[in-house]
Phi, psi and omega in degrees: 000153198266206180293099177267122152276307192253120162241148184246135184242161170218123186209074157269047162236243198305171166279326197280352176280331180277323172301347199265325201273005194296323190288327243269288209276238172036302224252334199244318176304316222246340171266346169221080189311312179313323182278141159296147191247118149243139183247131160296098183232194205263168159293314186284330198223014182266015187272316173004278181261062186274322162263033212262152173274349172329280205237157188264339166203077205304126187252205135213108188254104171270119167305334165280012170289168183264169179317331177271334165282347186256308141006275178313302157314327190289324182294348170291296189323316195301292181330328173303310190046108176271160163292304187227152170247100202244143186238122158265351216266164176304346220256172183282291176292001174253351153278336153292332191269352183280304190310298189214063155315322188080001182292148181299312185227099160274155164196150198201141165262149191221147184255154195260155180288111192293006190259017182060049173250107181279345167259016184322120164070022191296314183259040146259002177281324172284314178336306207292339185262345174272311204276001206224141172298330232208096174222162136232121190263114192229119192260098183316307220258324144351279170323307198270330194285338194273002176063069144269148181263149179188085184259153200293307174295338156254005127322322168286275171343297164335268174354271207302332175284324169321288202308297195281007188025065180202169183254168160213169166280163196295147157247185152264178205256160212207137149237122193268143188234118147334142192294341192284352193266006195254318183303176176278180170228028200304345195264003170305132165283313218268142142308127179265123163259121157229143208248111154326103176235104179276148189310341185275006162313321201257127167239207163297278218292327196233151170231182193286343204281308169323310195282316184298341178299301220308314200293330174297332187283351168290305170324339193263023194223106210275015196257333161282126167269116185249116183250106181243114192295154175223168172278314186239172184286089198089019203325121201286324200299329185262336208271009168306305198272332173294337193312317192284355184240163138329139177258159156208148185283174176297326207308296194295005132278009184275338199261105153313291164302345148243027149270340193279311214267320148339263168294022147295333194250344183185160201231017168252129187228164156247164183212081182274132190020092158275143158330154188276319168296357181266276171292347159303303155354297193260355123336303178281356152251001157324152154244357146191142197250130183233107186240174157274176173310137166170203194304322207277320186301320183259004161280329170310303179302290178323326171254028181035052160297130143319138189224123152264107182259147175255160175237189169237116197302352203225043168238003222063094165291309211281352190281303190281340179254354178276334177275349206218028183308154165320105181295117194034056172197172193289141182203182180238129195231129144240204198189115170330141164089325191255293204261161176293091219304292182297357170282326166290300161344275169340292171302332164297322149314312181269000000 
């Protein structure tokens, strides 16, 4: 391939997805130290790399924009004419914007529908063979009835030994943590657990009153700090059980004295919907994180947490953790419906 200066990644959907491409971005940083990287991303995943030496230039691209603002992007990107365009992300619009980059070398992964649709993505694969240099086409369920692997990050890694006719080795996966998300919490005794709480805790199999035996029966190993995280401000879905607890800011950890006068009276806390550099914070001081699959699991990963993912029996579990499992780190993998969720933990704890 000839001299790439300007490269464009395009990954506008989730945070665990930009996070699963970081070694991708690693891997790319370290065979073209020179080049510039932009990466095109979502409103939900553009806090991600904000401080990362990965890339050089952040685009933030909303799929719920009107037609005309997204527009306008295409016409910078065309202006750009990148040497190369790498497309990861699923979407209708990251294949357009990929289609007619106007970039010297496209390529795109495209993923086939894991739901047993045979015609899943046939015309976005022909577009891709008239506009794109480079595709891998990866047909998930294919894969998986044959017990193949195809976790999402070597999928990518596909991709990119296509474009670059080379292997590479795997890195890891990187979250850049602000310096104040780096301190520590040394003056602490106690472990911190923290339990996410995203919506796929409540199903059929599990209920709020389940999550609440876990968390008192966590409670009862006087050795825990137990921190339960929320997706929304008050989350209604939750708020039976949060209700029941103290809250604490981001504040009460700077004041020593009064968090200590705090966690004396009760070692359960919420932390409702903190800023993501926030919660990265009390991440990066768990000893340990218990979620169900989503974003908090590859944030986790990404700051080399111990992790329990939970799965969903009635998504594909066994589908969904081979593409999209903690990447090269340690975890706990269970599964609604199947394994006894709060009995395990608990074991897995002690």
């Amino acid at each position: 391939m000839r001299e790439i200066k300007e490269i464009c990644i395009c990954r506008i959907d989730k945070i665990g997805d930009l996070i699963m491409t970081t070694p991708i971005l690693r891997s790319i940083r370290k065979e073209f130290p020179n080049s510039k990287i932009t990466l095109l991303v979502s409103p939900i995943n553009s806090k991600v790399l904000k401080e990362s030496e990965l890339i050089d230039e952040m685009i933030v691209i909303d799929k719920k924009n009107k037609l005309w603002k997204n527009d306008e992007i295409l016409k910078k990107i065309r202006k750009r004419s990148f040497d190369l365009f790498v497309n990861f992300s699923p979407t209708n619009l990251s294949y357009f914007l990929c289609f007619f980059s106007n970039s010297k070398n496209k390529s795109t992964l495209i993923l086939k529908s894991r739901y047993k649709n045979k015609f899943s993505k046939i015309f976005i694969h022909f577009l891709s063979k008239i506009f794109c240099n480079h595709i891998i086409l990866v047909n998930r369920n294919k894969l998986f009835k044959n017990n193949l692997d195809f976790h999402q990050t070597k999928m990518m890694y596909a991709l990119i030994e296509k474009i670059f006719n080379r292997s590479f080795n795997y890195e890891n996966l990187e979250i850049p943590i602000l310096p104040n998300t780096k301190i520590k919490l040394n003056y602490l005794s106690k472990k911190i657990i923290t339990l996410h709480l995203s919506n796929r805790w409540l199903n059929k199999y599990y209920t709020l009153e389940n999550l609440k035996i876990l968390i008192e029966n966590i409670n009862l190993n006087q050795d825990y700090l137990i921190f339960l995280t929320t997706e929304k401000y008050e989350d209604k879905n939750f708020y039976k059980l949060t209700n029941n607890y103290n809250k604490l800011q981001i504040l009460d950890f700077v004041n020593l004295e009064q968090f200590n006068k705090k966690i004396s009276k009760t070692n359960i806390f919420v932390l409702d919907y903190f800023k993501y550099e926030d919660w990265l914070y009390i991440i990066n001081n768990s000893d340990r994180i218990i979620t169900p699959e989503g974003g908090c699991v590859h944030v986790a990963a990404g700051l080399n947490k111990y992790v329990t993912v939970i799965y969903d029996n009635d998504n594909l579990p066994e589908y969904i953790y081979t593409e999209y499992m903690p990447w090269k780190t340690k975890h706990q993998k269970l599964v609604f419906g199947i394994n006894e969720i709060n009995k395990e933990i608990l074991t897995d704890l002690n």
